[in-house]
N, C-alpha and C positions, 0 to 999 in steps of 0.2 A: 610664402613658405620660406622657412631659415636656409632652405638648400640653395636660394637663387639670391641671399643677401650678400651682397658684397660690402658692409661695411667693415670697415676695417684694412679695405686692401685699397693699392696704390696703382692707380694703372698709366697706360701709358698711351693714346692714341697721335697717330700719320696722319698727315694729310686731314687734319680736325676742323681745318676753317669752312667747311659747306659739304653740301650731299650727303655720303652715307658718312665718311667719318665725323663729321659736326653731329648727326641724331647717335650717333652708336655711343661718342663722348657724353653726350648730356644723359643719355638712355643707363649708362654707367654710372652716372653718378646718380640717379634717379631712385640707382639698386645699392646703393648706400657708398660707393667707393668714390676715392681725390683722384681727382682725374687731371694729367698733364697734357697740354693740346702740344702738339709740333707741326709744324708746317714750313714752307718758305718766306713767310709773310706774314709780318706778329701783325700786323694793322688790319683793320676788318674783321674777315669772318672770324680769325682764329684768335680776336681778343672778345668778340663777340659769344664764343662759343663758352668761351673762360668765365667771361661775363657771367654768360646763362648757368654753368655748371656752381659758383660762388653764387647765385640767389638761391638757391635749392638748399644752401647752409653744407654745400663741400669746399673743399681747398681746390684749387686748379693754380697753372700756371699756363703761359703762353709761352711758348718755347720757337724760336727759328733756327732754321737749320735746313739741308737739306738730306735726302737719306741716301744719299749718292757719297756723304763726306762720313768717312768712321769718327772723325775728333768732332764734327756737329751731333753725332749720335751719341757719342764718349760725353762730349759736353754736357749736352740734356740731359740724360739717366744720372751721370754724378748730379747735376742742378738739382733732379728728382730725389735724390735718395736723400741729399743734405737738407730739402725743405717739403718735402710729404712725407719721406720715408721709404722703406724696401719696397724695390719695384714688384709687385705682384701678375700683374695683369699686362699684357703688351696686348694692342690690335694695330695692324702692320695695310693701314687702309691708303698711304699715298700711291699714287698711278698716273698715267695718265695714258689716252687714247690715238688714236689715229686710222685713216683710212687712205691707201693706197695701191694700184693696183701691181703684185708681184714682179711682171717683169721690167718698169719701171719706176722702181721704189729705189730712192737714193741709199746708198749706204748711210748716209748720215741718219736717216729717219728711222732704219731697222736699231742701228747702236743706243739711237735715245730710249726708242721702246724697251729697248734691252736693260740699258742704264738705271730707269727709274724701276720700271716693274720686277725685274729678276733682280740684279744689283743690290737695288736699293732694299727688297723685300731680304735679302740674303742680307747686307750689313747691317740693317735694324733686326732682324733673329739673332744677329750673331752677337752683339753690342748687349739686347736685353737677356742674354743666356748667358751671359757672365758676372753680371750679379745674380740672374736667378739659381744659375747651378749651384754657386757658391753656398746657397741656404738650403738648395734640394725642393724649390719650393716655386709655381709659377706653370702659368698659362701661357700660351700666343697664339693669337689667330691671326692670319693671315686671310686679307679678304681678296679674294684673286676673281672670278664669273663664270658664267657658263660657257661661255666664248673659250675657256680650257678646256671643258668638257665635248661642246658641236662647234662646229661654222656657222657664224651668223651666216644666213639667207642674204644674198645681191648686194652684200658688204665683203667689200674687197681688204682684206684684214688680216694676211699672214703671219705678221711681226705682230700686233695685239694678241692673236688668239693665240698664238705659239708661246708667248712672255707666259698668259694666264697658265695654260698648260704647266708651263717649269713652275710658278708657284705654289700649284697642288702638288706636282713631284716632290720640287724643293722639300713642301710642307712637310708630307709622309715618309721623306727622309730625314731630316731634323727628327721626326718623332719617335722615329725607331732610335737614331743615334740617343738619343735622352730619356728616351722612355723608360728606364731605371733608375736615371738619375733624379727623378722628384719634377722635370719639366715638360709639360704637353703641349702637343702643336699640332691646332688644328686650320682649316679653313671655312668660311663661309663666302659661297659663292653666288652672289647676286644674278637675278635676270634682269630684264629690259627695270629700268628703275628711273623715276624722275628727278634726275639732279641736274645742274647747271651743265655737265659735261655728257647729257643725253636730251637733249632740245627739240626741236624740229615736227613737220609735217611727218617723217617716219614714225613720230610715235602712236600714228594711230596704226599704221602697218605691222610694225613691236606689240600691239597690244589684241591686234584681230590673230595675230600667231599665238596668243598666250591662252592656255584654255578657259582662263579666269575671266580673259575680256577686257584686261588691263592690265598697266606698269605697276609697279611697286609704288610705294610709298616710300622714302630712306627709313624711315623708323619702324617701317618693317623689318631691319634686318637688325634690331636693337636684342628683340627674341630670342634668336639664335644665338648672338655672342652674351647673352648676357648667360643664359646655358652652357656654353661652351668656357666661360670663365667663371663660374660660380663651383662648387660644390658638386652640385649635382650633375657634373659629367664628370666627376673623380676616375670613372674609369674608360674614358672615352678618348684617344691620341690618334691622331692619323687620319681623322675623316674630313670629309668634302662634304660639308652641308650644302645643296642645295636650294636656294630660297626663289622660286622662280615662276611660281604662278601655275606650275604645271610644264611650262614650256619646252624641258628636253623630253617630256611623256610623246609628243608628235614626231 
């Protein structure tokens, strides 16, 4: 259907070198859009990813950077704009995890959590909303989990689930603040999912809690953003998709 075609638009995905940001990248460009990968680390996945996205017959770039630095993010999007063209599309998928128990968790470990997930998810919104407001014109999904929404179960995880949390606030405030001006912000929020930074013998305990029976697949959450940045959610801002097997239903 022409409502979920995206060719023609420019996007822009975080953290693209593996898991859910590498299938949401390629999953984008699959739906007709040049996709820009950024990451901390042009080598491997995320020239990989670039790779994958140029056999499909799209433009990519591999971009490094971190989304912790404004002039790494200032950087990429002018990179972008000069050689794909107007940023259309942003998904804001870099993070990272941890587990620690509350009463002693180093200061340093809650700041990181803070740094990359809230930080970093606030400097890349705020980076790709300044070309996009400029045209009136533009997406961004933020992909934050359900972990903002419950407490994982016998994961000791205040500074993770709390980050997630501020990114769906974050989200649905960005969305009001723009929501006139031609820019939507949404999130999609993953469950229990098999990528490289969810491993382990718990994933059959993640998956007996899901009422599905099992993790996600990453390219299960391609679906969702690719709805979320097409057409066909023209009038949709502000929401928390969840994609999660069932799993906050329990």
């Amino acid at each position: 259907m022409n409502l979920f075609n995206l060719s023609g638009e420019v996007a822009l995905v975080t953290g693209a070198g593996s898991g859910i940001g590498q299938a949401i990248a390629i999953g984008l460009a699959q739906a007709g859009a040049d996709v820009a990968c950024f990451g901390h680390d042009s080598r491997g996945g995320l020239e990989e990813t670039a790779g994958r996205i140029e056999a499909l017959g799209r433009r990519s770039l591999a971009l490094t950077g971190t989304v912790t630095s404004e002039a790494d993010l200032s950087a990429a999007i002018s990179r972008i704009e000069k050689q794909l063209g107007p940023l259309t599309i942003a998904v804001n998928n870099a993070g990272i995890g941890g587990s620690d128990p509350a009463e002693t968790m180093p200061v340093e470990k809650w700041d990181r959590i803070y740094d990359v997930n809230v930080k970093g998810v606030f400097l890349s919104c705020q980076a790709e909303a300044r070309v996009m407001l400029a045209r009136k014109k533009g997406s961004i999904i933020n992909i934050a989990s359900i972990s903002g929404s419950i407490v994982n179960r016998d994961l000791t995880q205040a500074h993770y689930n709390s980050s997630k949390a501020a990114v769906i606030h974050l989200s649905k405030s960005l969305a009001m603040e723009w929501s006139r001006r031609g820019v939507r912000v949404n999130v999609v929020s993953p469950g229990y999912t098999l990528t490289p930074m969810n491993q382990g013998e718990r994933n059959k305990v993640f998956a007996a809690g899901t009422p599905m029976g099992r993790l996600a697949e990453p390219e299960e959450m391609v679906g969702p953003t690719v709805f979320l940045a097409s057409r066909a959610s023209s009038f949709v801002t502000g929401l928390d998709v969840i994609v999660d097997g069932g799993f906050v239903c329990w």
